[in-house]
C-alpha positions as CSV (number, residue, x, y, z in Angstrom):
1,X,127.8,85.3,166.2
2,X,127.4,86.8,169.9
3,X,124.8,88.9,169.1
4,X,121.5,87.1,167.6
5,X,118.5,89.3,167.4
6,X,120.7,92.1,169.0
7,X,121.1,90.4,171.9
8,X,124.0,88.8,173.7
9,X,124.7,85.0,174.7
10,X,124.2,83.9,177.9
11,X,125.2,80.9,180.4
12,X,122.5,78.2,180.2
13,X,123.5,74.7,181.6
14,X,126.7,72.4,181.6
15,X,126.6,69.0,180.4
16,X,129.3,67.0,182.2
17,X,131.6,64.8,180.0
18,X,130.7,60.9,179.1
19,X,127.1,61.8,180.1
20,X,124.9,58.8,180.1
21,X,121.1,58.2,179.2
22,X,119.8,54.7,179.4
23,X,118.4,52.9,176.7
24,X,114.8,52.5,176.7
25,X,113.9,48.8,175.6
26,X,113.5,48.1,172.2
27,X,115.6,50.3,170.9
28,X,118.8,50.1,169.2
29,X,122.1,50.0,170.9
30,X,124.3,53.1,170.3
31,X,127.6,52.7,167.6
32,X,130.7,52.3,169.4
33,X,129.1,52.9,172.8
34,X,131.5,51.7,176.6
35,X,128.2,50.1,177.5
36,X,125.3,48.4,175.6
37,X,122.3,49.9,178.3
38,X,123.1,53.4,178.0
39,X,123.7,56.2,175.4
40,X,127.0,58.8,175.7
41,X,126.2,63.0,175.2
42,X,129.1,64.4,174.4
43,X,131.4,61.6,174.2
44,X,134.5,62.9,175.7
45,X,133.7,66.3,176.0
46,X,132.2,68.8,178.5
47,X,130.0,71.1,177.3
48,X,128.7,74.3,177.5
49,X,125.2,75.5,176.7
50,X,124.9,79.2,175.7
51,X,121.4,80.7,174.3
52,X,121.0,83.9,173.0
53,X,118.7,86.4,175.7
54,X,115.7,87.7,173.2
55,X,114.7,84.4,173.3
56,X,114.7,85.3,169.2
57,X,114.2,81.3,168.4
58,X,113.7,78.1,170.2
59,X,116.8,77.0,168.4
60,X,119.2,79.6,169.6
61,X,121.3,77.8,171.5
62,X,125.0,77.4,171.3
63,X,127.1,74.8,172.7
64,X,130.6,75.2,173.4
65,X,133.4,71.8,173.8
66,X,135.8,72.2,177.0
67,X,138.1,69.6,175.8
């Protein structure tokens, strides 16, 4: 799995635990969600973005949980 198109995975970004988004009006509320104006990434869990460095696919990325 850590080497995609023969090459190897690389740090991309952190997402920080519990990340909000805000709703945008009109839409629905999220299942289960703290609060009722925003939307949880990652409930719970930090994660790590990791993408592959040929660029092989758009797609190529994989995330990693810290918790």
């Amino acid at each position: 799995m850590d080497r995609a198109c023969g090459a190897d995975l690389v740090y991309l970004c952190q997402v920080p635990e519990d990340r909000d988004f805000a709703v945008r009006p009109g839409l629905p509320e999220q299942p289960y969600s703290i609060r009722p104006d925003t939307y949880q990434l990652f409930l719970g869990n930090e994660t790590c973005l990791l993408a592959w460095s040929a660029h092989c696919d758009p797609a190529a990325v994989w995330p990693v949980n810290q918790h």
